[in-house]
N, C-alpha and C positions, 0 to 999 in steps of 0.2 A: 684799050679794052672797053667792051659797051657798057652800057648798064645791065642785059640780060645776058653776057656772058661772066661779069663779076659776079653775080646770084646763080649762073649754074656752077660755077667754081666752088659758091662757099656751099650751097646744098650738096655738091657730091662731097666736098670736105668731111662737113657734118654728118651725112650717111655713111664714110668709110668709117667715121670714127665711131659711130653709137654699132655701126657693124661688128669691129674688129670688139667693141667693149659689149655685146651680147655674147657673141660668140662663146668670150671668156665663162660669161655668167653660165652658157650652155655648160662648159664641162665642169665648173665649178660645181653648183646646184645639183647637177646632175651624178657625179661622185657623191654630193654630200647625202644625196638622196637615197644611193643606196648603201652608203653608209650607215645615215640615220635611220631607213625604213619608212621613208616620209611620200606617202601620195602627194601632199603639197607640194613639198620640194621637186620633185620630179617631173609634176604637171608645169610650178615653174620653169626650168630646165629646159622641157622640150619648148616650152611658150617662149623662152629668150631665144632658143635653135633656129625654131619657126620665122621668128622675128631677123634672124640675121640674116634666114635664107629672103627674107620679104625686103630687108634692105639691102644686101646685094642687089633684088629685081630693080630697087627703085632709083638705086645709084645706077645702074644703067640705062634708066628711064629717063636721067636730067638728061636734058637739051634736045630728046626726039620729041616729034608732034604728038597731040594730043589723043591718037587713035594710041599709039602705041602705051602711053602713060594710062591710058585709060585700059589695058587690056593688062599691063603690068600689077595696076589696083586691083581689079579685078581675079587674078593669080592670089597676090595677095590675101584677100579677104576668104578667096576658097580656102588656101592653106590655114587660114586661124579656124574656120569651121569644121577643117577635118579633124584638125589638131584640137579641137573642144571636144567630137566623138572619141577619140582616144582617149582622153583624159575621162570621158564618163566611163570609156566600158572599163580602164585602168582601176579606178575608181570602186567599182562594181565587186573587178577581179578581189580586191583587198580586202573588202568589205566580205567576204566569203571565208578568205584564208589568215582573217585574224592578224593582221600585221600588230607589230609593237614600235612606233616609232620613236624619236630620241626628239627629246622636247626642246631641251640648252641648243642641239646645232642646229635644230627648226630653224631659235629665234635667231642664235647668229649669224648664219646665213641669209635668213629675211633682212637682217640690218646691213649688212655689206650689200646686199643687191638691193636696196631699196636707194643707198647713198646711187648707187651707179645707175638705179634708172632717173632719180633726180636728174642725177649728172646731163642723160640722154634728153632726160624732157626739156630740158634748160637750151639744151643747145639747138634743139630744133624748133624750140621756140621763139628762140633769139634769126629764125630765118625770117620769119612772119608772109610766109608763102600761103598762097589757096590753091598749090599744087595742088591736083589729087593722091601724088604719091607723097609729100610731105606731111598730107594730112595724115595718112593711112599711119605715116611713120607716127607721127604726135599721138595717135589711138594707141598705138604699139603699145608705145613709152609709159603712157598716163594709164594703161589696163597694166602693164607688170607694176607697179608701183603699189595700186593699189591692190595688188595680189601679195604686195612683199606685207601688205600692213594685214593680212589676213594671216599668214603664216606666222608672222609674229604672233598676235594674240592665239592663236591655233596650238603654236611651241607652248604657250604659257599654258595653255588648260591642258595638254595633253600632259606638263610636270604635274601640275595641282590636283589634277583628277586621276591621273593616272591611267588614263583610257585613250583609246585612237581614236575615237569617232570624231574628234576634233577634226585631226588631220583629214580624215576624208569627206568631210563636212566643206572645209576650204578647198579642196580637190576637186570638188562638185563647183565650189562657186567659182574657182579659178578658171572652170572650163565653160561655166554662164557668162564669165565674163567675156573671154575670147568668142563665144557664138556672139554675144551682144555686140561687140568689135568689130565681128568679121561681115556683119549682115548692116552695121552701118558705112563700111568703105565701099560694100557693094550696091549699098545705096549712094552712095556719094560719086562714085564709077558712072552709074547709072544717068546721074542728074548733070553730071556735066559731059555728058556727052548729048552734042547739039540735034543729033535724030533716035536718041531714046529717050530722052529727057520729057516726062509729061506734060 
């Protein structure tokens, strides 16, 4: 076996697996969101969803040329930009009808998905690839993570204060986060591609 079929073996490895372990965080979060009443939670939810349908793209992306990889990214980055609009007008919605979110399964849910996007960043960083879809994955990873440490402190003020604005306070940056995400893979798409690259 080559050298660059051992590194597309362990990249699809590692994208079936941070795949099959989004996916989970999808219906997890997403129960618990409406469970708890939590714009956070939700906005994370659909952002681990997004993400698993973006590494499905990319795991199909190892081993084709680089027009395809580069239009896969590209996919990509659209989908976390839609998914940021939905989470503001979401966001929006809540901020109108007054929600009451539940603060204890905020945080605990933020800390079970924060260990599992550890988990994902780890592993896709142990490829040390300048794929464009590996990248786009490591953005994923390293934007839910730091979405989980927002829902944490988010859970803790919405017990202490007793108020939601917490919650959709991180709801809003959850969804700044993924535009910020989704407009750098599309810039990264861009730049390695050899006739639109500046």
């Amino acid at each position: 076996m080559s050298a660059t079929d051992a590194t597309e073996r362990g990249q699809r490895r590692t994208l079936l697996v941070v795949l099959v372990l989004n996916a989970l965080l999808f219906v997890g979060l997403g129960v618990g969101g409406l469970v708890a009443d939590s714009s956070a939670l939700l906005a994370n939810a659909v952002d681990n969803g997004s993400d698993a349908a973006v590494y499905l793209i990319s795991f199909l992306a190892v081993g084709r040329g680089g027009k395809w990889k580069r239009a896969a990214a590209r996919a990509s980055g659209v989908m976390l930009l839609v998914f940021a609009a939905g989470v503001l007008i979401d966001a929006g919605r809540r901020g109108l009808v007054r929600t009451e979110p539940v603060g204890w399964t905020m945080m605990g849910l933020a800390m079970v998905a924060a260990v599992v996007n550890l988990i994902c960043l780890e592993l896709i960083r142990r490829q040390r690839s300048d794929d464009v879809n590996m990248k786009a994955a490591e953005t994923f990873s390293f934007n839910d993570f730091a979405s989980n440490g927002g829902i944490l402190v988010a859970g803790g003020l919405v017990m202490v204060l007793g108020q939601a604005w917490p919650d959709l306070v991180v709801g809003v940056i959850v969804a700044l986060i993924a535009l910020k995400g989704g407009i750098d893979i599309l810039r990264d798409a861009r730049d390695s591609d050899p006739g639109g690259a500046s």
